[in-house]
C-alpha positions, 0 to 999 in steps of 0.5 A, a space after each residue: 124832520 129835525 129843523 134846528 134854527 139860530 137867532 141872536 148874530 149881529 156886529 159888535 164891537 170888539 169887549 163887546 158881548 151876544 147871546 145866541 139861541 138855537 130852537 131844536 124840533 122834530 129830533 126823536 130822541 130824548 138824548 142828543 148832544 147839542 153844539 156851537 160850531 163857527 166858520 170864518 170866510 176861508 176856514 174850516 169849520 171849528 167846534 166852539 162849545 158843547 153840551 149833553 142832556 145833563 149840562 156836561 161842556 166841553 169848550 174850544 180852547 179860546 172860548 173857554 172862560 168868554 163862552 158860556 153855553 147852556 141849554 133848556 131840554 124842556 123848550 129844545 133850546 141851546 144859547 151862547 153866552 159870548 163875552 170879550 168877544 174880539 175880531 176872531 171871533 168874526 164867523 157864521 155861528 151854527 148850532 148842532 145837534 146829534 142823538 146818536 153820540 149819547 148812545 156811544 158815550 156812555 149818555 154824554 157827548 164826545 170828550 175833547 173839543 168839539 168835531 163838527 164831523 160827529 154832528 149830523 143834524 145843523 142848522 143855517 147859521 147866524 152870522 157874528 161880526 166884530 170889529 175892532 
């Protein structure tokens, strides 16, 4: 059973930075891409970053050069770096991950901002609130 947990959501204020982490468990392949989505109150749920096994990104447009997102393949960990976050910025954050897209992308992740819709497997959530 794949379990994927967020840590890290908390209120900042506005310039203000967080780091959020996911711990991955129970996928079955060695290769999987592993994501941030967000979803604010009364908006669909958007991709912020995404990652492959080999530390491939591709980023949502306003969270390129703010965003930093990484991971450990050894400890099945994902983070977030955020920085300058502003009040849009205010969402539940949810990591994703998927190990069926490397087999049809040739190992990697979708090109292009990240699709919540190729994700199959998510985690509960952590929420980001900032304000200004």
């Amino acid at each position: 059973q794949v379990q994927l947990v967020e840590s890290g959501g908390a209120s900042v204020e506005a310039g203000g930075s967080l780091t959020l982490t996911c711990t991955a468990s129970g996928l079955a392949s060695t290769r999987y891409c592993m994501g941030w989505f967000r979803q604010a109150p009364g908006k669909q749920r958007e991709g912020v970053a995404v990652i492959d096994n080999d530390g491939k990104t591709d980023y949502e447009h306003s969270a390129k050069g703010r965003f930093t997102i990484s991971r450990d393949n050894g400890k099945n960990m994902l983070s977030l770096e955020m920085n300058s976050l502003t009040p849009e910025d205010t969402a539940m954050y949810y990591c994703a991950a998927d190990d069926e897209l490397p087999g049809r992308y040739g190992g990697s992740c979708p090109p292009g901002p990240p699709s919540p819709y190729e994700y199959d497997y998510w985690g509960q959530g952590t929420q980001v609130t900032v304000s200004s």
